[in-house]
mmCIF file as gemmi writes it, N, C-alpha and C atoms, coordinates in Angstrom:
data_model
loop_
_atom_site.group_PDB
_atom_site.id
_atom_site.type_symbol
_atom_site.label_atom_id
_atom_site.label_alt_id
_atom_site.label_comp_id
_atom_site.label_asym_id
_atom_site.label_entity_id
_atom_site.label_seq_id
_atom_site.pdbx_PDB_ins_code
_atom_site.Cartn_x
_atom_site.Cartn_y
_atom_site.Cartn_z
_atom_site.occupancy
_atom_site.B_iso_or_equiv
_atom_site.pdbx_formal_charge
_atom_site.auth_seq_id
_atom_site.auth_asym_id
_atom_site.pdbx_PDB_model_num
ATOM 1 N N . UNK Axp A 1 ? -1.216 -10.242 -2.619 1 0 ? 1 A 1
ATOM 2 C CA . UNK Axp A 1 ? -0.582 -8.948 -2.77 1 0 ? 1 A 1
ATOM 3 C C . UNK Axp A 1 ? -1.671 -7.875 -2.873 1 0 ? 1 A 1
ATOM 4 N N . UNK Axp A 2 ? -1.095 -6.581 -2.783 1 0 ? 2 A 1
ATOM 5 C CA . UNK Axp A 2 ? -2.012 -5.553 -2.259 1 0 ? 2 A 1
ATOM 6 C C . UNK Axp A 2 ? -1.097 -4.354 -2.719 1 0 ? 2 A 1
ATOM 7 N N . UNK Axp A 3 ? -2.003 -3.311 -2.92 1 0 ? 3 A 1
ATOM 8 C CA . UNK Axp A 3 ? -1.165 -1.869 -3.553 1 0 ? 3 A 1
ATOM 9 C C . UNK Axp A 3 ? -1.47 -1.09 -2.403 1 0 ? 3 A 1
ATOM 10 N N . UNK Axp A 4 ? -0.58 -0.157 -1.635 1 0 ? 4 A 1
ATOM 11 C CA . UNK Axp A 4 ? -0.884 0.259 -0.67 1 0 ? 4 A 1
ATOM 12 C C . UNK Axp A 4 ? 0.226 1.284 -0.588 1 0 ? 4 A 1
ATOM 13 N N . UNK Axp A 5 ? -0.213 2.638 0.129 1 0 ? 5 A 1
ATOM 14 C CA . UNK Axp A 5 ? 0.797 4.286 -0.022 1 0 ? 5 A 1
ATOM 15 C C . UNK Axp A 5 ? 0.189 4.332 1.357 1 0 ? 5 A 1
ATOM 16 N N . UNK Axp A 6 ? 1.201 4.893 2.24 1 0 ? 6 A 1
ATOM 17 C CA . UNK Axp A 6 ? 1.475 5.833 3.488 1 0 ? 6 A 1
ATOM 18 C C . UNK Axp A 6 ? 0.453 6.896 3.402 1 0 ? 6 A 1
ATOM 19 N N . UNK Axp A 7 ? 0.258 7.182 4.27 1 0 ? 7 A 1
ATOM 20 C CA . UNK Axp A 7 ? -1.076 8.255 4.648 1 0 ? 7 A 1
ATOM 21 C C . UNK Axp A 7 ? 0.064 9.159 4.54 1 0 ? 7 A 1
ATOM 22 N N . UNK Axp A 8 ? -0.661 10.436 4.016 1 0 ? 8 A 1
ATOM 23 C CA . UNK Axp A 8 ? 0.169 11.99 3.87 1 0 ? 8 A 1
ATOM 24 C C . UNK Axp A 8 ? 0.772 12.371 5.138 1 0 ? 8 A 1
ATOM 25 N N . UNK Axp A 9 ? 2.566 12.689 4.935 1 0 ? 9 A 1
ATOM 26 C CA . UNK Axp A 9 ? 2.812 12.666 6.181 1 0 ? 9 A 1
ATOM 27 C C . UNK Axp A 9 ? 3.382 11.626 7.11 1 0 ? 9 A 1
ATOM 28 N N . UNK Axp A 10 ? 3.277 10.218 6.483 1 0 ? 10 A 1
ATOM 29 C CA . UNK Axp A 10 ? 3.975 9.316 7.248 1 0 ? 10 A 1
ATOM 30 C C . UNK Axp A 10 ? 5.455 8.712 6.244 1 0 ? 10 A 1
ATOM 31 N N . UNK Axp A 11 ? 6.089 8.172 7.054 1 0 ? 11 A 1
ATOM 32 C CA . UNK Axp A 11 ? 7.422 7.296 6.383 1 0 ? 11 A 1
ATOM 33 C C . UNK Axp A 11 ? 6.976 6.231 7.355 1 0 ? 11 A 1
ATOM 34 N N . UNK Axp A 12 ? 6.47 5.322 6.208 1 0 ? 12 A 1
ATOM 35 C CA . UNK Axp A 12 ? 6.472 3.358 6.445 1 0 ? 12 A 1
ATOM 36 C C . UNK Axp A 12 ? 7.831 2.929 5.669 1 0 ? 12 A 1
ATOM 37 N N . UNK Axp A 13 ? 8.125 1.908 6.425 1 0 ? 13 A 1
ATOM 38 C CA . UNK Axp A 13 ? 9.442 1.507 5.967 1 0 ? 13 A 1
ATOM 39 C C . UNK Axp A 13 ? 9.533 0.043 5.602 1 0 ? 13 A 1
ATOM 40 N N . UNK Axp A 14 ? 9.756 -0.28 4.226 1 0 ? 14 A 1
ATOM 41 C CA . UNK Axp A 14 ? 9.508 -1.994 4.514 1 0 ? 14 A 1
ATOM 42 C C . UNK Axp A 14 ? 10.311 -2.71 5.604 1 0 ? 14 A 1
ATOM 43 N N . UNK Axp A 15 ? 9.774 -3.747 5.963 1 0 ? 15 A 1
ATOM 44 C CA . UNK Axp A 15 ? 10.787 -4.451 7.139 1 0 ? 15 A 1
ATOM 45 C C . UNK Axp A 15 ? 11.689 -4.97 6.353 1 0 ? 15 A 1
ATOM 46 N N . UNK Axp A 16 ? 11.672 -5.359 5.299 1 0 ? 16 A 1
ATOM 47 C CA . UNK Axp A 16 ? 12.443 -6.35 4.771 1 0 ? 16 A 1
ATOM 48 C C . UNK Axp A 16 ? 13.788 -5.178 3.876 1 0 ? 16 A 1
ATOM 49 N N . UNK Axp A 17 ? 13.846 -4.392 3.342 1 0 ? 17 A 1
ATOM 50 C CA . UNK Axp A 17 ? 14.567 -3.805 2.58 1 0 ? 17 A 1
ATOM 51 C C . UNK Axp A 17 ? 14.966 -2.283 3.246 1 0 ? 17 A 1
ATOM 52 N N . UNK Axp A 18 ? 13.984 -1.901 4.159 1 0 ? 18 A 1
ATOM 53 C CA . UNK Axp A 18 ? 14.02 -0.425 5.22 1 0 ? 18 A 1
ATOM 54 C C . UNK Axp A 18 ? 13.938 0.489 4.186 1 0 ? 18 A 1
ATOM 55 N N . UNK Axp A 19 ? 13.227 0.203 2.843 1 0 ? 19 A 1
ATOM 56 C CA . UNK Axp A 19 ? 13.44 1.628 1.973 1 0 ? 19 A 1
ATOM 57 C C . UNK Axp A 19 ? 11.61 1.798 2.42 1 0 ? 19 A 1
ATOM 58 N N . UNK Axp A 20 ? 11.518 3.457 2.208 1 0 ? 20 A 1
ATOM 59 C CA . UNK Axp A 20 ? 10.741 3.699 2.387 1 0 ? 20 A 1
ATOM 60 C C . UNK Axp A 20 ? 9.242 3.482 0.962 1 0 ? 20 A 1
ATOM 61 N N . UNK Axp A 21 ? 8.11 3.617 2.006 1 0 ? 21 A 1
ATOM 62 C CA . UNK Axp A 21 ? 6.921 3.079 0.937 1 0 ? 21 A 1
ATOM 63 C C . UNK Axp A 21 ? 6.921 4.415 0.358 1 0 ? 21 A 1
ATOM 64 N N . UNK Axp A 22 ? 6.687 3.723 -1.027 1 0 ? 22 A 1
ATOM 65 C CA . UNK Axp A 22 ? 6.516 4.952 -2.32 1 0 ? 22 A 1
ATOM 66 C C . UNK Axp A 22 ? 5.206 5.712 -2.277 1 0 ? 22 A 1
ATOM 67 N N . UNK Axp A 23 ? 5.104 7.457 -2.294 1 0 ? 23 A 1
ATOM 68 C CA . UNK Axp A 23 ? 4.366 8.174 -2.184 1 0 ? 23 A 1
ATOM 69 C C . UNK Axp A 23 ? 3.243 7.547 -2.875 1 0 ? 23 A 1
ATOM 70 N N . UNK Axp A 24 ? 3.441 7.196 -3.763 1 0 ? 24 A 1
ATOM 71 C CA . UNK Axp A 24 ? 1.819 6.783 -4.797 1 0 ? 24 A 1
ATOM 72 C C . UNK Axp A 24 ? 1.965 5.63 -4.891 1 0 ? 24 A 1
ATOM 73 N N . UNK Axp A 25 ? 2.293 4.455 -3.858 1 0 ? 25 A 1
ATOM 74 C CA . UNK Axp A 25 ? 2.218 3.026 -3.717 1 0 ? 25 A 1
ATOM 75 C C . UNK Axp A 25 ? 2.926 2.208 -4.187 1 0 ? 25 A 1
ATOM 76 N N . UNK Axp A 26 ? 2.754 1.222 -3.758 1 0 ? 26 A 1
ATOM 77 C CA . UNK Axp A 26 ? 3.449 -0.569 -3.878 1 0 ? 26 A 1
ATOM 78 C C . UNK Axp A 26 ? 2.952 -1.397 -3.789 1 0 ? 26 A 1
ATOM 79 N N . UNK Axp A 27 ? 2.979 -2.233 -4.385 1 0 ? 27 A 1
ATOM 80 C CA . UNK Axp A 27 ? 2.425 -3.973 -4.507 1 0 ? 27 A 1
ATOM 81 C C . UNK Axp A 27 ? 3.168 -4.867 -3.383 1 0 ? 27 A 1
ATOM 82 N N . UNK Axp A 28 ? 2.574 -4.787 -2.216 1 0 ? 28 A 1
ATOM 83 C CA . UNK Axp A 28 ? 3.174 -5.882 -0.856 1 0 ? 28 A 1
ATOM 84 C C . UNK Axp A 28 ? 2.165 -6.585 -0.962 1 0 ? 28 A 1
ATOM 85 N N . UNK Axp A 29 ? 3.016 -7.943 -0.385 1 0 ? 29 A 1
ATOM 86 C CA . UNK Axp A 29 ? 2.808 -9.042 0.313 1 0 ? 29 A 1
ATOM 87 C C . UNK Axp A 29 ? 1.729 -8.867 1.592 1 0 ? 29 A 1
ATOM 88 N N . UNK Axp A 30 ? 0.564 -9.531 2.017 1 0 ? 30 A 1
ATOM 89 C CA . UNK Axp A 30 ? -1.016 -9.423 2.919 1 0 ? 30 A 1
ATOM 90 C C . UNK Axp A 30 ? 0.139 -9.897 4.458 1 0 ? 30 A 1
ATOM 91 N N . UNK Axp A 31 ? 1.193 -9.713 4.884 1 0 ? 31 A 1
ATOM 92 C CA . UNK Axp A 31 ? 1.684 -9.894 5.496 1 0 ? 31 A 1
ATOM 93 C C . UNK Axp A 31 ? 1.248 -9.096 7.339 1 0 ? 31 A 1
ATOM 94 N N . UNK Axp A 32 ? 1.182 -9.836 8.351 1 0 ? 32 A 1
ATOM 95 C CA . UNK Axp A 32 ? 0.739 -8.767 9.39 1 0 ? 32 A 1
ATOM 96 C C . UNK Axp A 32 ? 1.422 -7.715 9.328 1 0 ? 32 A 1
ATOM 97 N N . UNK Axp A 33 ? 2.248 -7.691 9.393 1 0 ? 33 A 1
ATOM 98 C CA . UNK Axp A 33 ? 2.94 -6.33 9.263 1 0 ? 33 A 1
ATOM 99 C C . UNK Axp A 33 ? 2.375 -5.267 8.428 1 0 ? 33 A 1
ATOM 100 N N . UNK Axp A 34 ? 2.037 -5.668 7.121 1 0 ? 34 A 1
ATOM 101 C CA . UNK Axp A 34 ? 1.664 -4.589 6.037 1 0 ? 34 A 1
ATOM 102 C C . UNK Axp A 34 ? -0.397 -4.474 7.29 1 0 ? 34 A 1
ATOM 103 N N . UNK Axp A 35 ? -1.157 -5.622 7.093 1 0 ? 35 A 1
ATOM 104 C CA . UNK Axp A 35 ? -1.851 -5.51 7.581 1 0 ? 35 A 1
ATOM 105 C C . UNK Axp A 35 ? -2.237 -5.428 8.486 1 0 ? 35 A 1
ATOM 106 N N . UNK Axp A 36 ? -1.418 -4.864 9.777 1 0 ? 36 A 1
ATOM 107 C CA . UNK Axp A 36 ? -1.516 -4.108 10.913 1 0 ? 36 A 1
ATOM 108 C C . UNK Axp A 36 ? -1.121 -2.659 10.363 1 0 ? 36 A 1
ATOM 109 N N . UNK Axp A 37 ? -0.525 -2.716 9.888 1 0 ? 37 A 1
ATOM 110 C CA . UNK Axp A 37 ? -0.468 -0.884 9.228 1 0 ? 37 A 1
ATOM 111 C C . UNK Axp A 37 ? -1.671 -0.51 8.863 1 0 ? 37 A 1
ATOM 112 N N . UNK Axp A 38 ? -2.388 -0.726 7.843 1 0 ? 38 A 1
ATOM 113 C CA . UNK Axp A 38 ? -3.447 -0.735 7.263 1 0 ? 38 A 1
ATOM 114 C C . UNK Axp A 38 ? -4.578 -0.681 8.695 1 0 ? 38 A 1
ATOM 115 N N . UNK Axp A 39 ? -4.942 -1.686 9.157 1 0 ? 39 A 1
ATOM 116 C CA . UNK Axp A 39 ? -5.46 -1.215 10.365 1 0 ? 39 A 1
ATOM 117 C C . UNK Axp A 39 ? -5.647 -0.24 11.889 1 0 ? 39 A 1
ATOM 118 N N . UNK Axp A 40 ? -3.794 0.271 11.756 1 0 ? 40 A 1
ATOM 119 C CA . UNK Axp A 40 ? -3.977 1.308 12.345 1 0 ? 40 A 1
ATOM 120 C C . UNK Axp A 40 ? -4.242 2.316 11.561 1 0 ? 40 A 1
ATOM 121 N N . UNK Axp A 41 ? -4.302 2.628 10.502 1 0 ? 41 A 1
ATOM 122 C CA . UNK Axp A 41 ? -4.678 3.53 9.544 1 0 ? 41 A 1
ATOM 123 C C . UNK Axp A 41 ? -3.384 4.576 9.432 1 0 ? 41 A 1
ATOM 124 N N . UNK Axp A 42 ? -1.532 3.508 9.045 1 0 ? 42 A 1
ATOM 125 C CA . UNK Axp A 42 ? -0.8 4.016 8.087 1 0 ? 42 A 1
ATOM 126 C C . UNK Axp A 42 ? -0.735 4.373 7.084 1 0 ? 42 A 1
ATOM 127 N N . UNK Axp A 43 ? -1.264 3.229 6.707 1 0 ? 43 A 1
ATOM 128 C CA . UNK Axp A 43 ? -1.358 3.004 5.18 1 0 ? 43 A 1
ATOM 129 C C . UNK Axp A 43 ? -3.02 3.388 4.538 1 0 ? 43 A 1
ATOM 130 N N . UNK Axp A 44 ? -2.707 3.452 3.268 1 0 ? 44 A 1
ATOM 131 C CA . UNK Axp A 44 ? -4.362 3.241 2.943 1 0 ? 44 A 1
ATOM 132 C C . UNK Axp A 44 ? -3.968 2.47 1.321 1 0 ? 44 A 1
ATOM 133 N N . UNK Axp A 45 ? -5.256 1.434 1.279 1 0 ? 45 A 1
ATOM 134 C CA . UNK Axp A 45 ? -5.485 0.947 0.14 1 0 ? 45 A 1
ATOM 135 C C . UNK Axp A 45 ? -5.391 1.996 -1.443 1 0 ? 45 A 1
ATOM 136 N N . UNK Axp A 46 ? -4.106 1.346 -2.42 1 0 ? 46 A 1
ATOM 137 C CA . UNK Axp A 46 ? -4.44 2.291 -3.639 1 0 ? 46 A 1
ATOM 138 C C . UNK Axp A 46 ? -5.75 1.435 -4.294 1 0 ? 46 A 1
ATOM 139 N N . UNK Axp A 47 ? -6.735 2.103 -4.707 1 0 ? 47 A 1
ATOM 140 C CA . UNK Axp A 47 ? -7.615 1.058 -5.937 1 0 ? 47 A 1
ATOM 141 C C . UNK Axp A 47 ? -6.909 1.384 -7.061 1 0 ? 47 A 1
ATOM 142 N N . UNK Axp A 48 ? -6.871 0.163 -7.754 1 0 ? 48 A 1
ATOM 143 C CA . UNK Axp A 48 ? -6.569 0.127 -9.196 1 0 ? 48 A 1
ATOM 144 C C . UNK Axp A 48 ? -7.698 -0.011 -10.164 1 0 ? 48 A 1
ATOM 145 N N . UNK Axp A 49 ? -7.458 0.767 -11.221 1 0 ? 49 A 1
ATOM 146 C CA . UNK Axp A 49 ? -8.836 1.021 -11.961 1 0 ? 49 A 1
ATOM 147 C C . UNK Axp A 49 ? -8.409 -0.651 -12.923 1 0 ? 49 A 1
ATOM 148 N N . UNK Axp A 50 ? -10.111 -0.597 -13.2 1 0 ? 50 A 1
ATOM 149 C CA . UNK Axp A 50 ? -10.208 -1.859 -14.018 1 0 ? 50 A 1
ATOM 150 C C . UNK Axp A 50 ? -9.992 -1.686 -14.94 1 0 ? 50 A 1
ATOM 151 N N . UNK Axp A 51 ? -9.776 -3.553 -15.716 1 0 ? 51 A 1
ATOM 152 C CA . UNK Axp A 51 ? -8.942 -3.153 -17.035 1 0 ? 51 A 1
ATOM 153 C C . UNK Axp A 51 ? -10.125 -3.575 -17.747 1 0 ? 51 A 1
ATOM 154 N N . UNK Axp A 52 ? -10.809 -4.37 -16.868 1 0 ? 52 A 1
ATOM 155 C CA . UNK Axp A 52 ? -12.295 -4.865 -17.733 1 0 ? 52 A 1
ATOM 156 C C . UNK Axp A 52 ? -13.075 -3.987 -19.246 1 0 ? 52 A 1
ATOM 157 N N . UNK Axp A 53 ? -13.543 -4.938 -20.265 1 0 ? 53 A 1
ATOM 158 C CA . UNK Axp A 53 ? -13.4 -4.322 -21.199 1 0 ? 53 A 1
ATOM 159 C C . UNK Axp A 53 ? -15.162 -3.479 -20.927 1 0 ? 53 A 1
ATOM 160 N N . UNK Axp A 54 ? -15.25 -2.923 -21.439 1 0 ? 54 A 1
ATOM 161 C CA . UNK Axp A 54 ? -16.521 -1.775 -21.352 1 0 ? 54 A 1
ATOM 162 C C . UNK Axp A 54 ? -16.413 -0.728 -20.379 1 0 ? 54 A 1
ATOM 163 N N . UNK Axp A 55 ? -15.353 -0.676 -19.366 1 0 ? 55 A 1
ATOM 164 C CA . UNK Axp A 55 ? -15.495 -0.006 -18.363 1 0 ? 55 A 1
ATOM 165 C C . UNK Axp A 55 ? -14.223 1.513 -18.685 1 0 ? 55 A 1
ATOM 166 N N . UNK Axp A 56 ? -15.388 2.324 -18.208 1 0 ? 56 A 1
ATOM 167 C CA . UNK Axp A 56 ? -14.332 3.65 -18.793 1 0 ? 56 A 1
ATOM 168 C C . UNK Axp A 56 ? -14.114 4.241 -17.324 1 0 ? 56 A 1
């Protein structure tokens, strides 16, 4: 799994449910689908900040 938001401007649609991807991301499945998006540059990776302890 992977956190991933629509580039500003697009409506991605899951295949599976047709609701659209949430402005500030979602946790999908590494599926081609999600990762052909990502490679045409639909989507873009959210980073999630670490939870690691010392890190601010």
């Amino acid at each position: 799994m992977f956190k991933i938001k629509p580039k500003k401007g697009l409506i991605i649609r899951d295949p599976d449910t047709f609701e659209q991807l949430a402005e500030n991301g979602e946790e999908k499945p590494k599926t081609a689908y999600w990762l052909n998006h990502l490679k045409n540059g639909d989507v873009e990776l959210v980073e999630s900040k670490s939870t690691k302890k010392g890190d601010k």
